[in-house]
N, C-alpha and C positions, 0 to 999 in steps of 0.2 A: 848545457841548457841555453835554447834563445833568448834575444833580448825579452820576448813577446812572452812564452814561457816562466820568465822569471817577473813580469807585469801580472800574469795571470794568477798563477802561487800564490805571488805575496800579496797580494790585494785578498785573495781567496783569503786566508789566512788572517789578515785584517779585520776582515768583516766577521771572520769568525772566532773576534778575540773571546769571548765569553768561551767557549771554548777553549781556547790555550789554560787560559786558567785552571785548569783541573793537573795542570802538569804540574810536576815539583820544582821545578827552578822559575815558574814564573812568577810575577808579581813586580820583575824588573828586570831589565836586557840584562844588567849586570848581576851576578849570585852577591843575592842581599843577605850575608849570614846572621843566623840567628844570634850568634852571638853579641848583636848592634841589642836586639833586648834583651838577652840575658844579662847582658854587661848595664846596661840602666836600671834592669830589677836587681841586680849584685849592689849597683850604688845607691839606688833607694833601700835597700835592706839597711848599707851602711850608716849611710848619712839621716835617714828618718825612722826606721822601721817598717818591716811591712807584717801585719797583720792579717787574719782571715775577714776581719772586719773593715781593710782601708780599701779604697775604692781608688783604682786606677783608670783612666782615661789613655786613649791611644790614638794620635788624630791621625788620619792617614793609614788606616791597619791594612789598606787592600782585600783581602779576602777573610783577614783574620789570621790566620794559620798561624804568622809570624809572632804576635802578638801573645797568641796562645804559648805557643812551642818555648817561648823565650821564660815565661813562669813553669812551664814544667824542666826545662833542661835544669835552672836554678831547685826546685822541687828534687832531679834527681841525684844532684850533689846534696844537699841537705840529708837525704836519707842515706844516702853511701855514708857519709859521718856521722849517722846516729839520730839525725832530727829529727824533728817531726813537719811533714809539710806545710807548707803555707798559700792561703788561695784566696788571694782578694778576688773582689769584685772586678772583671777585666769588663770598660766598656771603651768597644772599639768605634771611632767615628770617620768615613767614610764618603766623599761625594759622587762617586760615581758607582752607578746602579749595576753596572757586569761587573764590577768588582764585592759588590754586596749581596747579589745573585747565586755567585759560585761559593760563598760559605762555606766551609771542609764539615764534613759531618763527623772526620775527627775530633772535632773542638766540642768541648761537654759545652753545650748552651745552658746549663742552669749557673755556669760560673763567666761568661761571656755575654754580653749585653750588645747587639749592634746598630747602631744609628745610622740613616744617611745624614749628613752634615758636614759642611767644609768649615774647618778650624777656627776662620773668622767671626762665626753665627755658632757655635757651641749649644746645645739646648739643654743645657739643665742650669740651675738656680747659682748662683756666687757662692764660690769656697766649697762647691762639692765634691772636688777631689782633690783628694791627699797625695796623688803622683799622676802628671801628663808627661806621656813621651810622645814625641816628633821626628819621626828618623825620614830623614829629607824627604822633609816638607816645606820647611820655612823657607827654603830656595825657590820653592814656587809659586809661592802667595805674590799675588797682585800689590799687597801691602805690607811685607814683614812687619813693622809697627802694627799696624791694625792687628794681628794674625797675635802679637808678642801681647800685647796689649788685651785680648780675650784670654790669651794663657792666662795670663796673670790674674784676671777676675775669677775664672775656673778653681783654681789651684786656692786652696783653705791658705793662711798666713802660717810659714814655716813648711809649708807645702815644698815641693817637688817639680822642676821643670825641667825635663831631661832632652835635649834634642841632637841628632847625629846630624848633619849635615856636609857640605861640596865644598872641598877649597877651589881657588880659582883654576885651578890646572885641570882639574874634571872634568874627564869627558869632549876631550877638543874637537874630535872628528865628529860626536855627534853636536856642536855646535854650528860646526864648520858647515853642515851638511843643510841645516834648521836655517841658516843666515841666506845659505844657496837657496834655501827653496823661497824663504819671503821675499827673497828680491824677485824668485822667476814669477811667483804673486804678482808681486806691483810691476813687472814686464806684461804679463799678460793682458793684466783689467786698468793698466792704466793711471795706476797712483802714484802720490808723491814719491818720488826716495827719501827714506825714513833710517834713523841709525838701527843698526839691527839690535836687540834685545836680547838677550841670552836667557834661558830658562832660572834666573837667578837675580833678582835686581836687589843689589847689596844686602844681602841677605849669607851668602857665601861665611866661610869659619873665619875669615879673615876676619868679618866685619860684625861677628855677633858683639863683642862684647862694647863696641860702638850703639848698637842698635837695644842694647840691654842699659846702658849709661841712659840714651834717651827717654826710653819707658821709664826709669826710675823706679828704684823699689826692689831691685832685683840684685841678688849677689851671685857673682858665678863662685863656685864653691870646688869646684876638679874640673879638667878637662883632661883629655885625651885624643892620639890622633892614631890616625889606621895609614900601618905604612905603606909609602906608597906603591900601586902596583897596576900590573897590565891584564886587563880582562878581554878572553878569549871568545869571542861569537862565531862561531858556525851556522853551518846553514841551516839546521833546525832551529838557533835558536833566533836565526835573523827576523823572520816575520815579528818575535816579541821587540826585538831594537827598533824598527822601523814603525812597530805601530805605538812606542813611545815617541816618536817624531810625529806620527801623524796626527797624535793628541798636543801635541804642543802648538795646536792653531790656537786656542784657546787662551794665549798667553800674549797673542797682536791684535787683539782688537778689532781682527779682521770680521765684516759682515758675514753669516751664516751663508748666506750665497757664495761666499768665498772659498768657502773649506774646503769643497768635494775639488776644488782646482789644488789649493795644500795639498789633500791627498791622491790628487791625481799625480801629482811631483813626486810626491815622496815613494809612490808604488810604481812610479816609471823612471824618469832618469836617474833619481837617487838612488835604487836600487838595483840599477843597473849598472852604474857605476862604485856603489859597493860591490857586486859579485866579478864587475869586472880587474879591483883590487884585490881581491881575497888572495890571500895566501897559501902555499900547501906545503901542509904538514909532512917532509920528506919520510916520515915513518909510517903515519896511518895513512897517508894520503887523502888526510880531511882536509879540507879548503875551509878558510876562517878568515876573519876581520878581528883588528883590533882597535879597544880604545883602552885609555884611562881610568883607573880608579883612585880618588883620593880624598879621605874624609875624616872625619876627628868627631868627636861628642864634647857636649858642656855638659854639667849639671850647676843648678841653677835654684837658687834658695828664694822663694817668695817670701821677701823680708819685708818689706814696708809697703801703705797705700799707693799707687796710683798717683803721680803727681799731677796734683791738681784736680784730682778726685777722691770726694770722702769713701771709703766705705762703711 
């Protein structure tokens, strides 16, 4: 395939992300397993209870599906042992509209609620849920604080804050690639040289329990980490990697006039310079890219007010 060829695909492809979404490994370059919520609906079973009557929050759900799939996988252990199932309220919250769009007509909507909202602006009343999960999210907030800090109002006292999130080593090539393209930005139009920004401003598993000490009020209560490991992208699944880069203009501040140059970068030389690396599989003779995978969970006890705020 020509360079011009693979500009045209993956742009193609791009523009037609609300599309991709209907496929089963999307929602993330990387297979985001459901097990990141099973394993937080497993710990809120433990650590709090879950009921037909507690009302879970989901900030970040994507499409839903994952959200969903993660209380029925826990659902169908429960009843292989004899139980009876259990179905809170899932409300999923969501800021971007192609992701809210594609909805799985899998998911029963009488037990699923969806919102558009980004994590920071929450729209329902204080203490309204009894469990938030955040499976990397916090790594992309403009303001972890601000973002930890609406958890914590959300979430009742004794509540539930469950978040999966990036160690530092995650995802280097697609850093490596986001760093190249803001410079060829500010090469083109002309700006200052600026340190480049990683999709992550301390916000990383390194750093949560730094960023939980500040908010105040907050006890981490388990963690855990997902070993580390190498995620395989091929050329089907490339257009989803690339058009998570070409969403990450959104995180430099750059002027809306700016963007269509972002991703005029990242669906031409950067992608041509990933297919010019790719790898081939000596057996199937699939040609693939790789990165990084590496992440861990808190769960997180909303124990005391707000420092320096009454509730």
């Amino acid at each position: 395939m020509t360079g011009a060829e693979n500009r045209h695909t993956t742009e193609q492809s791009v523009d037609s992300y609300a599309e991709l979404l209907t496929r089963d490994e999307v929602n993330s370059w990387i297979d985001h397993p459901v097990d990141f919520y099973y394993e937080g609906y497993r710990k809120a079973l433990e650590y709090l209870g879950l009921y037909d009557h507690s009302v879970v929050g989901d900030v970040g759900c994507g499409n839903g599906q994952r959200t969903y799939d993660g209380i029925r996988k826990l659902n169908e252990e429960r009843v292989a042992m004899g139980r009876d199932e259990i179905w809170p309220l899932l409300i999923g919250f969501e800021p971007l509209y192609e992701q809210m769009s594609s909805l799985r007509q899998t998911i029963d909507q009488k037990r699923f609620v969806y919102m558009q909202a980004r994590g920071e602006d929450i729209p329902l009343p204080d203490n309204s849920l009894d469990v938030l999960t955040a499976h990397r999210v916090l790594y992309r907030a403009d303001d972890p604080l601000e973002m930890l800090r609406e958890f914590k109002k959300k979430v009742m006292p004794n509540g539930l804050i469950i978040l999966t999130t990036n160690f530092k080593d995650q995802a280097t090539n697609r850093y490596y690639y986001e760093s190249q393209t803001y410079a060829g930005v500010q090469r083109f139009v002309g700006l200052p040289e600026q340190p480049y920004i990683p999709p992550a401003r301390s916000a990383f598993y390194e750093d949560i329990p730094r960023l939980i000490a500040e908010v105040g009020g907050l006890e981490i209560i388990d963690n855990s980490v997902q070993e580390e490991d190498i995620s395989r992208i091929n050329e089907d699944r490339l257009p989803i990697y690339l058009y998570s880069m070409a969403t990450a203009v959104k995180r430099f501040n750059l002027p809306p006039e700016f963007h269509r140059i972002w991703r005029s970068i990242i669906n031409g030389p950067v992608a041509e310079d990933i297919h010019k690396n790719m790898q081939v599989d000596p057996e199937s003779g699939e040609r693939y890219f790789e990165d990084k995978v590496h992440r861990g969970m808190y769960v997180i006890r909303n124990a005391k007010p707000l420092s320096g705020i009454a509730n």
